[in-house]
C-alpha positions in Angstrom: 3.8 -14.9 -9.2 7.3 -14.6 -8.5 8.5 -15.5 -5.5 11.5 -13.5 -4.5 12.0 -13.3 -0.7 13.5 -10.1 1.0 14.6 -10.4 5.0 14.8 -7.5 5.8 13.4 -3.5 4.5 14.8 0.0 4.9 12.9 3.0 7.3 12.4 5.2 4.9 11.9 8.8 5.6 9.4 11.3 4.6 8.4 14.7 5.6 5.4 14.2 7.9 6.2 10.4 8.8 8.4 7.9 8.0 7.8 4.5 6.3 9.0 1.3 8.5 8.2 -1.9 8.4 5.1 -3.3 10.1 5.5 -4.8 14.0 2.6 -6.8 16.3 1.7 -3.6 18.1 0.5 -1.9 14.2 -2.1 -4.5 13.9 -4.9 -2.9 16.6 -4.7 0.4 14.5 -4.8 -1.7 11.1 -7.9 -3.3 12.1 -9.7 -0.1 13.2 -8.6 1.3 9.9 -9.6 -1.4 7.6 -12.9 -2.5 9.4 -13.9 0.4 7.9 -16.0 0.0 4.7 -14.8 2.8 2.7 -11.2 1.7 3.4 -12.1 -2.3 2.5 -14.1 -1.5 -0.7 -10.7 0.8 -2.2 -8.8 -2.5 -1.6 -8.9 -5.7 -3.9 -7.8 -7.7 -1.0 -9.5 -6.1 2.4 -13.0 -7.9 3.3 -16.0 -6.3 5.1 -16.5 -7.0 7.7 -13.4 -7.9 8.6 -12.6 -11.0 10.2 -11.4 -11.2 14.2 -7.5 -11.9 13.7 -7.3 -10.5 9.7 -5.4 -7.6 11.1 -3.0 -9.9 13.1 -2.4 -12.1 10.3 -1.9 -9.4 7.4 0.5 -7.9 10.4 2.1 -11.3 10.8 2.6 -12.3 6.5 4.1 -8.6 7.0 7.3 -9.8 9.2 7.2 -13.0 7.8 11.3 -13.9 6.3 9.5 -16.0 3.5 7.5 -12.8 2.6 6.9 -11.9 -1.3 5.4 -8.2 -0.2 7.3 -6.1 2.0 4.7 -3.4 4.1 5.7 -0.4 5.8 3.5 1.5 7.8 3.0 5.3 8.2 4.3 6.1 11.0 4.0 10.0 12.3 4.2 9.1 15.7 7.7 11.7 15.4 5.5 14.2 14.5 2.9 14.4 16.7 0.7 12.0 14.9 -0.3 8.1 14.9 1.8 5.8 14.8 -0.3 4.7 11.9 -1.1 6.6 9.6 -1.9 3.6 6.8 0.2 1.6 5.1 1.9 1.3 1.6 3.3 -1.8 0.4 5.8 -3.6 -2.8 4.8 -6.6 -4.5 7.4 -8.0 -6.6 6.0 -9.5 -9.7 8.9 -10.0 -11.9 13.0 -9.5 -10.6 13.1 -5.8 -12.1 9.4 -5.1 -11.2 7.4 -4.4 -8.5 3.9 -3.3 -8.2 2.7 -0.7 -5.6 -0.3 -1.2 -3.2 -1.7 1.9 -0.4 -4.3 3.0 1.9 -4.1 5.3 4.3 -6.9 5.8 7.6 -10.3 7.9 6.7 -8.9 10.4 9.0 -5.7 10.8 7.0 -7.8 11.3 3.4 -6.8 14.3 1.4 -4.1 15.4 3.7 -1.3 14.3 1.1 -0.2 11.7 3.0 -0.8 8.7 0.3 1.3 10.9 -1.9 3.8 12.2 -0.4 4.0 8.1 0.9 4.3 6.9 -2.7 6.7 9.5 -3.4 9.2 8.5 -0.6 8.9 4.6 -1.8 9.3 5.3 -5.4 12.1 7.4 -4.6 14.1 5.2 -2.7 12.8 2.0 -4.8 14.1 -0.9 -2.2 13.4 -3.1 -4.5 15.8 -2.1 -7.0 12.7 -2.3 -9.8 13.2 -1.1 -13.0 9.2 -0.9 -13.4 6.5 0.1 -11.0 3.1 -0.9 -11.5 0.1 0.2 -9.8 -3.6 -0.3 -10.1 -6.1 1.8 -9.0 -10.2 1.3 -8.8 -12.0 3.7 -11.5 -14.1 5.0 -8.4 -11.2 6.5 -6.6 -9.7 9.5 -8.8 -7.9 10.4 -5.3 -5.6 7.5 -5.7 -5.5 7.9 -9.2 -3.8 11.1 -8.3 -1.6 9.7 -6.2 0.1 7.7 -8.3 0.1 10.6 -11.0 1.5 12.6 -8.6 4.5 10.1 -8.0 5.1 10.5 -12.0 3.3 7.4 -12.9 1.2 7.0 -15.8 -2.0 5.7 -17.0 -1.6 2.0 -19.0 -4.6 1.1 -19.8 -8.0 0.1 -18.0 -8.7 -3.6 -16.1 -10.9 -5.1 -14.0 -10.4 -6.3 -10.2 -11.8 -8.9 -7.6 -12.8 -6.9 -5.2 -13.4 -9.0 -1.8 -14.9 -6.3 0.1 -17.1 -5.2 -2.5 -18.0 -9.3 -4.3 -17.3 -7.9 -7.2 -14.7 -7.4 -10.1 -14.6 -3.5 -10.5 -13.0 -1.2 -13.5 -9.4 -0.7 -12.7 -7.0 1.7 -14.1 -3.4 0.7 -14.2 -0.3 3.0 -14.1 3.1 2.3 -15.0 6.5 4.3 -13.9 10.2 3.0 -15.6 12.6 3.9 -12.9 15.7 3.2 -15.1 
């Protein structure tokens, strides 16, 4: 993977929230949200149950200079809602491309917010990527939707390591060319 480091990320604003990058205080909410099974087993990377100090750590790699992901969290906290909403995050994987990870908290499901997250990072595209990638477990068609929703399309099918879950799991993989 390549290693491309980025000090510093853009607040990025959406309707209902706006994206900004993780801080110390986010990692309470994080762990609530992502101790929660059905949160950990739509994630390759989340374990159940999860760990005293994951949250703190993920937090920490977040605001890290040396990064290679830059993580911004949902944060509605302007408009009357949590401070954290979930998260949605940019890997880079190549210099022009950059693949896109989300979650967003139980609560939050089917209220548009994972959308209408993607949207606002794809349409600002910090990374400068000529390529977005995403990936996207077979078992969740909401997130599927998501990502068609922010224009990308379907690739091809995969398989993932799933920590939470112990098991690889059918993937589907979407693609959008920004340039």
């Amino acid at each position: 993977m390549l290693q491309e480091f980025i000090a510093t990320q853009p607040v990025i604003a959406a309707d209902r929230f706006i994206l900004r990058p993780l801080r110390k205080s986010d990692a309470g909410l994080i762990a609530m949200y992502t101790g929660d099974k059905r949160v950990a087993t739509g994630t390759r990377a989340i374990p159940h149950p999860l760990p005293p100090g994951a949250a703190e750590a993920y937090v920490a790699r977040a605001m890290a200079e040396n990064r290679s992901e830059d993580v911004w969290a949902l944060d509605g906290s302007d408009h009357g809602l949590a401070e954290v909403l979930g998260v949605v995050s940019l890997t880079r994987i190549e210099p022009d491309q950059s693949e896109v990870g989300f979650w967003v908290g139980p609560g939050f499901w089917n209220t548009g917010f994972a959308s209408e997250a993607v949207a606002a990072l794809v349409a600002a595209n910090p990374h400068k990527s000529r390529t977005l990638f995403a990936e996207v477990f077979q078992d969740s068609q909401g997130s599927a939707r998501v990502l068609t929703n922010a224009g990308f399309e379907y690739l091809g099918d995969a398989e993932s390591w799933s920590v939470a879950r112990g098991a690889r799991v059918p993937t589907w993989t979407y693609l959008k060319k920004m340039v």
